[in-house]
ZAVO-159099 format. One record per residue (C-alpha): residue number from 1; x, y, z; chain; residue in three letters. Coordinates in steps of 0.2 Angstrom, whole numbers, plus 2048, in hexadecimal, padded with zeros to 3 digits. Example, Ala and Ser with C-alpha at 12.3 -4.5 7.8 and 13.67 -1.06 7.14 Angstrom:
<recs>
+-----+-----+-----+-----+--------+--------+
| num |   x |   y |   z | chaine | residu |
+-----+-----+-----+-----+--------+--------+
|   1 | 83E | 7EA | 827 |      A |    ALA |
|   2 | 844 | 7FB | 824 |      A |    SER |
+-----+-----+-----+-----+--------+--------+
</recs>
This chain:
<recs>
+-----+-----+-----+-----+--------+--------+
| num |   x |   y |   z | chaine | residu |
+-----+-----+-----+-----+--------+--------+
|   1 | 390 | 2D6 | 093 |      A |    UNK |
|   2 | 38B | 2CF | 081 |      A |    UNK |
|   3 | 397 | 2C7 | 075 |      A |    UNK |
|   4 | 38D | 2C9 | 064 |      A |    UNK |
|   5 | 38B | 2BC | 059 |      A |    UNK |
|   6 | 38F | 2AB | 066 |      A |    UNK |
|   7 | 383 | 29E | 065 |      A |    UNK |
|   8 | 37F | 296 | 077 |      A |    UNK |
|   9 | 379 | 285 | 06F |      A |    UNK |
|  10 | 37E | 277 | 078 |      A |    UNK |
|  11 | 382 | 284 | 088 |      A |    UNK |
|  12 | 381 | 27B | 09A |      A |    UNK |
|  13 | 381 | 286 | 0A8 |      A |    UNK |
|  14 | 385 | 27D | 0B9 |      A |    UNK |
|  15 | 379 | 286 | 0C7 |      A |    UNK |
|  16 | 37C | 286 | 0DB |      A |    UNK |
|  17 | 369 | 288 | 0DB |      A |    UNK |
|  18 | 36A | 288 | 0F0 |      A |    UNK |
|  19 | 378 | 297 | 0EC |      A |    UNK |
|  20 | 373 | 2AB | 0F4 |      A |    UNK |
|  21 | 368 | 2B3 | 100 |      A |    UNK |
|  22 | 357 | 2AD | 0F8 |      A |    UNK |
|  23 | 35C | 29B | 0EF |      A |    UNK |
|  24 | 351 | 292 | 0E4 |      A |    UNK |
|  25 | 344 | 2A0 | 0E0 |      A |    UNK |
|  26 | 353 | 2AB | 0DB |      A |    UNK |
|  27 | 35D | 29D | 0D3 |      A |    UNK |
|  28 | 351 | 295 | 0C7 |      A |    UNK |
|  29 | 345 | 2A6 | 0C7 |      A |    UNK |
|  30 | 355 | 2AE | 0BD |      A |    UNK |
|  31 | 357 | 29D | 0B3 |      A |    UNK |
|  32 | 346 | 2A0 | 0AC |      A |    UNK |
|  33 | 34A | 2B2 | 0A7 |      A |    UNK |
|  34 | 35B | 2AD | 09F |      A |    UNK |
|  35 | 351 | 2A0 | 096 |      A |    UNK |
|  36 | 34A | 2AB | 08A |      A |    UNK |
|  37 | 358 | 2B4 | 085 |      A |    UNK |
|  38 | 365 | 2A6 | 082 |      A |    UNK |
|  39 | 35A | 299 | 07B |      A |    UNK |
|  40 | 364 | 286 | 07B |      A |    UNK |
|  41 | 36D | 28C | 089 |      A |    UNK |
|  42 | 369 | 27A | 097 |      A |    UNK |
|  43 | 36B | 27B | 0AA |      A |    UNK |
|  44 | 372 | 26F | 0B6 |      A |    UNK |
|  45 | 36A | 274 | 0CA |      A |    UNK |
|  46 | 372 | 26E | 0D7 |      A |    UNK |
|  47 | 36B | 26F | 0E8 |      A |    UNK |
|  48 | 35C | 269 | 0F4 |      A |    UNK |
|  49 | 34D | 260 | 0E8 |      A |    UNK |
|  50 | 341 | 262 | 0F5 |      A |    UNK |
|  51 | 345 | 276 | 0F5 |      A |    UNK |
|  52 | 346 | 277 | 0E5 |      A |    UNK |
|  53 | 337 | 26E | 0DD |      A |    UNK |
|  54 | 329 | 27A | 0E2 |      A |    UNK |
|  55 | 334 | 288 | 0D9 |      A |    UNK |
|  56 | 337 | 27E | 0C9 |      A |    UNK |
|  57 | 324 | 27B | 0C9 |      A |    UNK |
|  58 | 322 | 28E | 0C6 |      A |    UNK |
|  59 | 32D | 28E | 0B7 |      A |    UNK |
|  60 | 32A | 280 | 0AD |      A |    UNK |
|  61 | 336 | 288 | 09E |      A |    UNK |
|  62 | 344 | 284 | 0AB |      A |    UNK |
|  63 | 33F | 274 | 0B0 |      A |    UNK |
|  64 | 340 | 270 | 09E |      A |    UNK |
|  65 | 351 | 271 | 099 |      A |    UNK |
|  66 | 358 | 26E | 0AB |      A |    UNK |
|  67 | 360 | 25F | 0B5 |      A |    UNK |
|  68 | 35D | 25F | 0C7 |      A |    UNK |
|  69 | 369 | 258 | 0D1 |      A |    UNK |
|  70 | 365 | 255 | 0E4 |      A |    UNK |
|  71 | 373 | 25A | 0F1 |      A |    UNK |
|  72 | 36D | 25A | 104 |      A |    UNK |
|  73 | 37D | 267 | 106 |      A |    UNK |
|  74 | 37D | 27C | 105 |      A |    UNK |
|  75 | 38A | 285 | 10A |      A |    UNK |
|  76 | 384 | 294 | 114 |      A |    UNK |
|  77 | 387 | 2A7 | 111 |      A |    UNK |
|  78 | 391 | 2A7 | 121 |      A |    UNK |
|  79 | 39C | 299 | 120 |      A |    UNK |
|  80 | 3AD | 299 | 122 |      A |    UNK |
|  81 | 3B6 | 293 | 112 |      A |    UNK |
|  82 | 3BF | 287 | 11A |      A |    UNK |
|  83 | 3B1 | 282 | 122 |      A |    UNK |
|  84 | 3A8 | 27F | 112 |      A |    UNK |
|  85 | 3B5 | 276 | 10B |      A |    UNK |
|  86 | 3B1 | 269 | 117 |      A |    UNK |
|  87 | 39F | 268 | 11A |      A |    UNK |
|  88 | 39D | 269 | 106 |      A |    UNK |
|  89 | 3AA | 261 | 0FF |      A |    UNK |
|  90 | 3A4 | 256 | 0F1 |      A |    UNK |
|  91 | 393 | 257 | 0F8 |      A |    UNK |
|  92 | 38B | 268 | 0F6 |      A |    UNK |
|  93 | 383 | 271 | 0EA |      A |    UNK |
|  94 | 391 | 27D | 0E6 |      A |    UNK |
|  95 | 39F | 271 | 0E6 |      A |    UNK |
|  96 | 393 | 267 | 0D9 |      A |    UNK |
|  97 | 38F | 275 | 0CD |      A |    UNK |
|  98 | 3A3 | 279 | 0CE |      A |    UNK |
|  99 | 3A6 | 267 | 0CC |      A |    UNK |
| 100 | 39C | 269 | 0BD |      A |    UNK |
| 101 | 3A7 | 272 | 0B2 |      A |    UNK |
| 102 | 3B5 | 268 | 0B7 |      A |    UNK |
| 103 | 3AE | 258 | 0B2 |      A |    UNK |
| 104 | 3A8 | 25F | 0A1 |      A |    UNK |
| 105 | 395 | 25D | 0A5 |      A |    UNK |
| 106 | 395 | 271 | 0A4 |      A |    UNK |
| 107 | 39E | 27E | 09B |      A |    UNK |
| 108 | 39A | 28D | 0AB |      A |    UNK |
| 109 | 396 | 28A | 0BE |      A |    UNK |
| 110 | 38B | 298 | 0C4 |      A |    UNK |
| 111 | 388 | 29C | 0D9 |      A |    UNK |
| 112 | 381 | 2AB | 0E2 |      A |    UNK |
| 113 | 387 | 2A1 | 0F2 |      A |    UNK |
| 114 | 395 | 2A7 | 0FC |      A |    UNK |
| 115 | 3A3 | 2AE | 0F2 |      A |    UNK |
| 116 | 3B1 | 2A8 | 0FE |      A |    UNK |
| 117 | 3AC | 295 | 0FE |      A |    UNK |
| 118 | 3A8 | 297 | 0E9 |      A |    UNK |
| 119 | 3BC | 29D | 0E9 |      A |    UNK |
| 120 | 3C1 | 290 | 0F3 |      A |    UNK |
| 121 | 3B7 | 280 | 0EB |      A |    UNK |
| 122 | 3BA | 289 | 0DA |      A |    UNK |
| 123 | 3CD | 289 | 0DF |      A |    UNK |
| 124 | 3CE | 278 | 0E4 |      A |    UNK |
| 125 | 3C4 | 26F | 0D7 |      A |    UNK |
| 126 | 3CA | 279 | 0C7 |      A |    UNK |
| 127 | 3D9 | 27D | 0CE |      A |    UNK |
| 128 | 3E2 | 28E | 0C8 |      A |    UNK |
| 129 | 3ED | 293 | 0B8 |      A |    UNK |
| 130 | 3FD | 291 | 0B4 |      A |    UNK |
| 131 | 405 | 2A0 | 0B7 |      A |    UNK |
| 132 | 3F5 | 2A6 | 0C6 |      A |    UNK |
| 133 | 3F9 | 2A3 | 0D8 |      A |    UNK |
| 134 | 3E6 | 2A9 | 0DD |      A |    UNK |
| 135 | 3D8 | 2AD | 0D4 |      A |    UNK |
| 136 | 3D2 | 2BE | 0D0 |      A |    UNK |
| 137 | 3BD | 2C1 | 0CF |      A |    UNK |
| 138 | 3B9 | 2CE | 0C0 |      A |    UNK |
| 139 | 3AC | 2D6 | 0BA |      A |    UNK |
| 140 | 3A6 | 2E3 | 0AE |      A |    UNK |
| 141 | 3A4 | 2F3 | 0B6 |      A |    UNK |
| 142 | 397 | 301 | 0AF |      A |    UNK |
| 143 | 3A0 | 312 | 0AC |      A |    UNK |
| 144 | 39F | 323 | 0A4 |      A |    UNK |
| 145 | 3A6 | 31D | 093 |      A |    UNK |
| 146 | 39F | 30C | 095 |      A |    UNK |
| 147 | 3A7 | 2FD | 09E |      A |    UNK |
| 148 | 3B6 | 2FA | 0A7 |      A |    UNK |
| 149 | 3BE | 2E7 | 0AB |      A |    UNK |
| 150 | 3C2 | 2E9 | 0C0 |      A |    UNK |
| 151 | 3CA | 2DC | 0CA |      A |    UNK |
| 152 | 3CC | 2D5 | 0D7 |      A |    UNK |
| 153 | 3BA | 2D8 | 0DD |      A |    UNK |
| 154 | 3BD | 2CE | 0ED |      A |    UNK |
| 155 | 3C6 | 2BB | 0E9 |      A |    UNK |
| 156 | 3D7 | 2C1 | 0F0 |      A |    UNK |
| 157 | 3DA | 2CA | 0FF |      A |    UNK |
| 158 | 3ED | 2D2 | 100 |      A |    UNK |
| 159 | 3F2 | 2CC | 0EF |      A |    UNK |
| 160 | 406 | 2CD | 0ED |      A |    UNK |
| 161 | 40C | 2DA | 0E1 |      A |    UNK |
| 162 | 40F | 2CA | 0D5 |      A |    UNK |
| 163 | 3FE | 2C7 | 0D6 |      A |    UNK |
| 164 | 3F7 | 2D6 | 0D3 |      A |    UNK |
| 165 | 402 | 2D5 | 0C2 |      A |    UNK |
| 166 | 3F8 | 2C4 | 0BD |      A |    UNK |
| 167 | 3E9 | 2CC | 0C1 |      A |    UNK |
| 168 | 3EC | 2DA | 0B6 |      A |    UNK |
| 169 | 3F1 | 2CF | 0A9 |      A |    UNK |
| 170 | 3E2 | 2C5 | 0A8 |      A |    UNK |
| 171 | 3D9 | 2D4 | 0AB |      A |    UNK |
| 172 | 3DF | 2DD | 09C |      A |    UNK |
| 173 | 3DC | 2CB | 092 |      A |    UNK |
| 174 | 3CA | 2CA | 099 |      A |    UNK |
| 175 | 3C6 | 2DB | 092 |      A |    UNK |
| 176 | 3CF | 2D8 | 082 |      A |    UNK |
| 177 | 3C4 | 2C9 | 080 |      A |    UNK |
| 178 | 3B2 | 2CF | 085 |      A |    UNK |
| 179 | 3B4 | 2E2 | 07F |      A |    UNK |
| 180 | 3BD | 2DE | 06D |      A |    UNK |
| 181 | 3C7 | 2EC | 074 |      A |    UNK |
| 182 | 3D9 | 2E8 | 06B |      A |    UNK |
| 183 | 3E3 | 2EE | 078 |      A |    UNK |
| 184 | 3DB | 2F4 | 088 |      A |    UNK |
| 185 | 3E4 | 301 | 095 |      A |    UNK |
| 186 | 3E6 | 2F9 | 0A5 |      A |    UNK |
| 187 | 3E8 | 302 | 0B5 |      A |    UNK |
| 188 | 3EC | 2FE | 0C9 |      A |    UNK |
| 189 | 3E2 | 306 | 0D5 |      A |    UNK |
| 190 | 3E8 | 310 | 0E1 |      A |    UNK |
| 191 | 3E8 | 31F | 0EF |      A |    UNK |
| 192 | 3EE | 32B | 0E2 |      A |    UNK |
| 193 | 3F8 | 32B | 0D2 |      A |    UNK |
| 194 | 40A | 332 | 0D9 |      A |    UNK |
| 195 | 418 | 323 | 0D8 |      A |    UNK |
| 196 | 41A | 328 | 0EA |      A |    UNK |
| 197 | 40A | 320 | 0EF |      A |    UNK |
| 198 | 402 | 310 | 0F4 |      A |    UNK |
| 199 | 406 | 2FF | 0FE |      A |    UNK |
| 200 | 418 | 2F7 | 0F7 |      A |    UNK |
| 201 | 40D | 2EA | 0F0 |      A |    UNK |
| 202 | 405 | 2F7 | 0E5 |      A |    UNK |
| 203 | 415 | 301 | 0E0 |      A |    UNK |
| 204 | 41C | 2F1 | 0DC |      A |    UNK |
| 205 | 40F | 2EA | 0D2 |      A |    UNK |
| 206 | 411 | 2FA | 0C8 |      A |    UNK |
| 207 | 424 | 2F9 | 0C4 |      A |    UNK |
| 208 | 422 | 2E7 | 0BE |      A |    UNK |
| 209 | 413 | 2ED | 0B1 |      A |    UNK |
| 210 | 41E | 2FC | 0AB |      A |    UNK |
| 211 | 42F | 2F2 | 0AA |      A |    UNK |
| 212 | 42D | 2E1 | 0A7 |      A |    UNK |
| 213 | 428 | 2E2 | 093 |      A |    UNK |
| 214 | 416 | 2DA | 096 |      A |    UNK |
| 215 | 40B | 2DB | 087 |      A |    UNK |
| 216 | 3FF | 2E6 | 090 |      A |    UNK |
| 217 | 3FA | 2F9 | 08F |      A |    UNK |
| 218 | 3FE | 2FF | 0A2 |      A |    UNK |
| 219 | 3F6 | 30F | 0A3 |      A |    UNK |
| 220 | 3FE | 310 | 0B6 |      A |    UNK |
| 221 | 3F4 | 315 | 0C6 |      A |    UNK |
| 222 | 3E2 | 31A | 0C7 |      A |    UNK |
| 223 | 3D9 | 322 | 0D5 |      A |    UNK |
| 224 | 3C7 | 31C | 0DB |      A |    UNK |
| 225 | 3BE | 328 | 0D1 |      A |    UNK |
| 226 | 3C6 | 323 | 0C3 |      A |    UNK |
| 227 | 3BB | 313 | 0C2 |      A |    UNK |
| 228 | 3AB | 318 | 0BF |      A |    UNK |
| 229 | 3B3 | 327 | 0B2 |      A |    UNK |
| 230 | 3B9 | 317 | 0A6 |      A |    UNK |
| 231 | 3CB | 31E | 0A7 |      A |    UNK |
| 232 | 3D2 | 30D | 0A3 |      A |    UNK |
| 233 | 3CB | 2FC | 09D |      A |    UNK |
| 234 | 3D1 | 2F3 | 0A9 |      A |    UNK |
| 235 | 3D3 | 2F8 | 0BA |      A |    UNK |
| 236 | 3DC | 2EB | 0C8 |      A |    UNK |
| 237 | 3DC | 2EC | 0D9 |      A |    UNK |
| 238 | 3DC | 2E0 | 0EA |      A |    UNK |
| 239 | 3CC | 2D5 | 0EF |      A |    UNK |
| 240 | 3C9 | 2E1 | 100 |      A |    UNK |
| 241 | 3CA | 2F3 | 0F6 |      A |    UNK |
| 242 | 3C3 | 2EB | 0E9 |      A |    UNK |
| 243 | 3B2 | 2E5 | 0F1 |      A |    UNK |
| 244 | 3B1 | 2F6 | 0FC |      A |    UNK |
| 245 | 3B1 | 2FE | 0EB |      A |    UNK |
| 246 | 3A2 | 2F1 | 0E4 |      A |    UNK |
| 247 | 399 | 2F4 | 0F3 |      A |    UNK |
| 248 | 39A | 306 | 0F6 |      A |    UNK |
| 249 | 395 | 30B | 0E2 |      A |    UNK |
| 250 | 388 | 2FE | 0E4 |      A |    UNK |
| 251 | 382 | 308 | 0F3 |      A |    UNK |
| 252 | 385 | 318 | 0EB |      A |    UNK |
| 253 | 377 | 313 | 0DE |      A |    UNK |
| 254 | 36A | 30E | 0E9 |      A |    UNK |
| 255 | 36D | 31D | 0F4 |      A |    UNK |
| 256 | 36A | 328 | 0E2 |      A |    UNK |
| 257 | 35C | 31E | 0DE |      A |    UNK |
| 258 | 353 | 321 | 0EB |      A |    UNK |
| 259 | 356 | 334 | 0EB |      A |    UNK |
| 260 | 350 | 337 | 0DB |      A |    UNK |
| 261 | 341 | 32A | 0E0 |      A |    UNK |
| 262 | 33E | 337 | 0EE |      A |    UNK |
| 263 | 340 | 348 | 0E6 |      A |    UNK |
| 264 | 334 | 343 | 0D6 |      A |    UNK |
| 265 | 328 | 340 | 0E5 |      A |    UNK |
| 266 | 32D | 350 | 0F0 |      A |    UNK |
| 267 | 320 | 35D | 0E7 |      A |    UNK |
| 268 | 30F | 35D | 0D9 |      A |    UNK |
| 269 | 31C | 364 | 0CA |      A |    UNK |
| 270 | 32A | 356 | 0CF |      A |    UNK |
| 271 | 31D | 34A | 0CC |      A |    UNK |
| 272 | 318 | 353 | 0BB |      A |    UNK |
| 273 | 329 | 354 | 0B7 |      A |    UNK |
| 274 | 32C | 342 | 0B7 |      A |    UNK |
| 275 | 31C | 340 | 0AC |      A |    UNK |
| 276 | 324 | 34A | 09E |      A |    UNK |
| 277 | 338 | 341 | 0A2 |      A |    UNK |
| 278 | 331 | 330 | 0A9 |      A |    UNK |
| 279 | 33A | 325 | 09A |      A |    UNK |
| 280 | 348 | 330 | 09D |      A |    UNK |
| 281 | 34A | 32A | 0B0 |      A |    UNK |
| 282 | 345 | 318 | 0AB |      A |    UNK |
| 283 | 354 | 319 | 0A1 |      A |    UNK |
| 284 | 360 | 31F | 0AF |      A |    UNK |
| 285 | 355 | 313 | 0B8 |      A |    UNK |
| 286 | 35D | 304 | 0AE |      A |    UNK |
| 287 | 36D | 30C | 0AC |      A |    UNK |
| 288 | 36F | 30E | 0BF |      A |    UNK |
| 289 | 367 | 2FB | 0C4 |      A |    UNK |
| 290 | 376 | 2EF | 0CE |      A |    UNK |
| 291 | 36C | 2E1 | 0C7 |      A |    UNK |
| 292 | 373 | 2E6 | 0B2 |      A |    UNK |
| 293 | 384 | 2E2 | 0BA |      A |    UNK |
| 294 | 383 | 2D3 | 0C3 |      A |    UNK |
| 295 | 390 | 2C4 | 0C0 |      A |    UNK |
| 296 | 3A0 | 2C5 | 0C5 |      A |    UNK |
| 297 | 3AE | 2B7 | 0BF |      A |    UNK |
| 298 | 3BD | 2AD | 0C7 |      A |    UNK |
| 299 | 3CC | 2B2 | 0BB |      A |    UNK |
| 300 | 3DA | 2A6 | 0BC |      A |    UNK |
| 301 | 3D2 | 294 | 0BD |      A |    UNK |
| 302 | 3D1 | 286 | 0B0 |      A |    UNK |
| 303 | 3BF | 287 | 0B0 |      A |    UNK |
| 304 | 3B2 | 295 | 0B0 |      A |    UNK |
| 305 | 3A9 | 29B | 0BE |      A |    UNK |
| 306 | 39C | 2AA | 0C1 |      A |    UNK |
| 307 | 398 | 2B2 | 0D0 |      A |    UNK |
| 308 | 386 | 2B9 | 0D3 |      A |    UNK |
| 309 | 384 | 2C4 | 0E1 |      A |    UNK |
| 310 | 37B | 2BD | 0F0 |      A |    UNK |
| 311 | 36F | 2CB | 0F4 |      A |    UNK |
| 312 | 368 | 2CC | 0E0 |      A |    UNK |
| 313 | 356 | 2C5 | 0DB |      A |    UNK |
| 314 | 350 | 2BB | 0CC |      A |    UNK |
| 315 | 356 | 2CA | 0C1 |      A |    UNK |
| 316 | 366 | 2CE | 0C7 |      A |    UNK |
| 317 | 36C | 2BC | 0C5 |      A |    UNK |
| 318 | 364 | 2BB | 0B4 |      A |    UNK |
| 319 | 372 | 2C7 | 0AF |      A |    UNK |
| 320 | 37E | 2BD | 0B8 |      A |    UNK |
| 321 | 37B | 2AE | 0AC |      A |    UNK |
| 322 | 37D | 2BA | 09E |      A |    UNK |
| 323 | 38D | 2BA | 0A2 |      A |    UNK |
| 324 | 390 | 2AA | 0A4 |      A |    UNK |
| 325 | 38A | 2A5 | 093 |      A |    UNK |
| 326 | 395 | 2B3 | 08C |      A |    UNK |
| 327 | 3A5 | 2AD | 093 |      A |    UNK |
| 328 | 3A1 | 29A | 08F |      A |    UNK |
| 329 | 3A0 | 2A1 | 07D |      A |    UNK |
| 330 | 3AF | 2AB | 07E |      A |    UNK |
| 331 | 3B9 | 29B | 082 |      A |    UNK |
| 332 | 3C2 | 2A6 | 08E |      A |    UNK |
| 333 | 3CA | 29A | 098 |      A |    UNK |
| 334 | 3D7 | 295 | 08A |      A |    UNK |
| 335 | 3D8 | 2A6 | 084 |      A |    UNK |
| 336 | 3DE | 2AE | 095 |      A |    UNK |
| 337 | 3EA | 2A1 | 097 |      A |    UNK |
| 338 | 3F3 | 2A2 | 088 |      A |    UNK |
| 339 | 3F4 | 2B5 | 08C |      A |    UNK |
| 340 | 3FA | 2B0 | 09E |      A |    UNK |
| 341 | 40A | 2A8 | 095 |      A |    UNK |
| 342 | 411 | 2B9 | 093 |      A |    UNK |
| 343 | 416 | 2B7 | 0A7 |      A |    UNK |
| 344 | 420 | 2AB | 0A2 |      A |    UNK |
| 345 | 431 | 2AB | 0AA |      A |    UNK |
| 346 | 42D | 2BC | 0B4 |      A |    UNK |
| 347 | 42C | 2B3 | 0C6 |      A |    UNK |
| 348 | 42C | 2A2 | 0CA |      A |    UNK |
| 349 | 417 | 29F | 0CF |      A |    UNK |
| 350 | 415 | 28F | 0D9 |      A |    UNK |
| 351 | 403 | 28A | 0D7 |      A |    UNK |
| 352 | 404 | 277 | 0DB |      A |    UNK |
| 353 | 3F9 | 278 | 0E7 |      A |    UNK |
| 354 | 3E7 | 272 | 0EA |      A |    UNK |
| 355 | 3E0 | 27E | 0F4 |      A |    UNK |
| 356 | 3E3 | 28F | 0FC |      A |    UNK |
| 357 | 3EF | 28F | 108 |      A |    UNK |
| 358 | 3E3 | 29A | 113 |      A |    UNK |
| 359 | 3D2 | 298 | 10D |      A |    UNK |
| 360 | 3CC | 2A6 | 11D |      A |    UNK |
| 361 | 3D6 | 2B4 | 11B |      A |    UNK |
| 362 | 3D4 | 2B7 | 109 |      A |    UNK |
| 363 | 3C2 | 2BA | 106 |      A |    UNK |
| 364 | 3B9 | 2CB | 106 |      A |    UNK |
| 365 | 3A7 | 2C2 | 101 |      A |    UNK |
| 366 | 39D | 2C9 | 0F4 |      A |    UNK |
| 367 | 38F | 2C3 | 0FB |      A |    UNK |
+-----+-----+-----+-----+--------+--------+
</recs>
């Protein structure tokens, strides 16, 4: 995801630097690969010093346009979100890189850390939308025409059909905004494209985009090939079916990978073969590579927030903070929710409160 022609002067990412599987040396290893490629961009890590230090010793070009922060506090893979929201409330390196934006001191929180307790803390600190009763994590997803917007990716577990509308709607405004595209074709994921079919969360989602006027182009229902053909821009779904989907294509890739690995190994002219083809397979290579895609972000909060995933190295979550510089340039926040507006008056939406009213039951973690 690039925007051409946004600066990234005076850019300040907040880090959950303890965020992931591998911490630090992923965190700040990919802060030193981003370097180079958005020069001005400034970091502020939040997490353990002592953990920390040794890693920023190895990269002394992050070290010098960073702020360290010292938190004793990192919310584990496996916690609870409720559970998280007590142990790190205020205290932990996640809630501070969150707490970050809120305050100003950052234009983009960034965490590879557990993707039910960064939707909770997100939730709580930034609070949601008019107009969004939960948040929607999006992404760009490579297809075979390019790239498609697909939401939700694992934030929302058993959305109402009212949500699903608001996550199409910022969906399509998502991908209006980072594509250019003037009006991109939004469709609704489903078991098959017959009216017939589908959960009545679905089927109603779907009457309300065809019949309530919204200033979107509603394409209708899209099956789960029809993601990775590009058949719409936009492509909305619930957080579980959405984060099966994720992690089955991501699956998919490796298995693929690894068979081509194999069968340009299996014989003498397989390996002369690749000789003569090898930029050609280095291409697919890249083309094929989870890392390219990594970053998803939390639609629907006043305040921007990326999600790495957990699992990625120093290279993966340099790509995630690609993202983040892009949508901090986009001013995105502002944009979505001016486009948001056009739910005005369609259902009352009650979201007053400060937290999810189930933190537990709603998160399929991305990590």
């Amino acid at each position: 995801m690039t925007i051409s022609g946004t600066g990234t002067g005076g850019l300040t990412i907040a880090i959950d630097g303890m965020g992931g599987d591998h911490g630090p040396e992923t965190t700040i290893g990919g802060a030193d690969i981003a370097a180079l490629r958005h020069p001005g961009v400034r970091f502020v890590i939040f997490g353990d010093e002592a953990a920390m230090r040794p890693v920023l010793d190895k990269f002394p070009r992050v070290a010098a346009i960073s702020e360290i922060v010292h938190t004793d506090v990192a919310i584990s893979m496996e916690e609870l979100p409720s559970q998280a929201l007590r142990r790190g409330r205020k205290t932990s390196s996640m809630w501070l890189a969150i707490d970050a934006v809120k305050s100003g001191r950052a234009q983009v929180a960034l965490s590879a850390g557990n993707t039910g307790a960064l939707m909770a803390m997100a939730k709580v600190i930034l609070k949601t939308m008019p107009n969004v009763e939960r948040p929607a994590l999006a992404a760009l997803w490579p297809t075979a025409s390019g790239e498609s917007v697909v939401l939700d990716l694992g934030a929302t577990i058993g959305p109402s059909a009212f949500q699903l509308v608001q996550f199409a709607v910022m969906g399509e405004a998502f991908a209006r905004i980072i594509t250019g595209l003037e009006q991109p074709t939004v469709g609704l994921l489903n078991i098959g494209q017959e009216e017939v079919k589908g959960t009545e969360q679905v089927k109603e989602a779907a009457q309300i985009l065809r019949n309530t006027g919204l200033p979107l182009k509603f394409h209708g229902f899209v099956e789960g090939d029809d993601i990775s053909k590009g058949t719409t821009d936009v492509v909305v779904t619930d957080g579980y079916t959405g984060n099966i989907a994720l992690k089955t294509a991501e699956g998919t890739v490796r298995m693929i990978v690894e068979f081509l690995r194999g069968a340009l190994k299996s014989s003498l002219m397989s390996r002369i073969g690749y000789l003569f083809a090898q930029g050609a397979f280095k291409a697919l290579s890249r083309k094929l590579d989870p890392r390219t895609s990594n970053g998803a972000l939390f639609l629907g909060l006043n305040g921007l927030v990326v999600k790495s995933h957990g699992g990625t190295d120093a290279e993966g979550f340099a790509y995630a903070i690609d993202v983040a510089v892009d949508v901090a340039a986009a001013d995105l926040v502002h944009k979505i929710m001016a486009d948001l507006g056009s739910l005005d008056g369609l259902k009352p939406v009650s979201n007053r409160d400060t937290a999810p009213a189930t933190p537990d039951e709603s998160e399929a973690a991305l990590s």
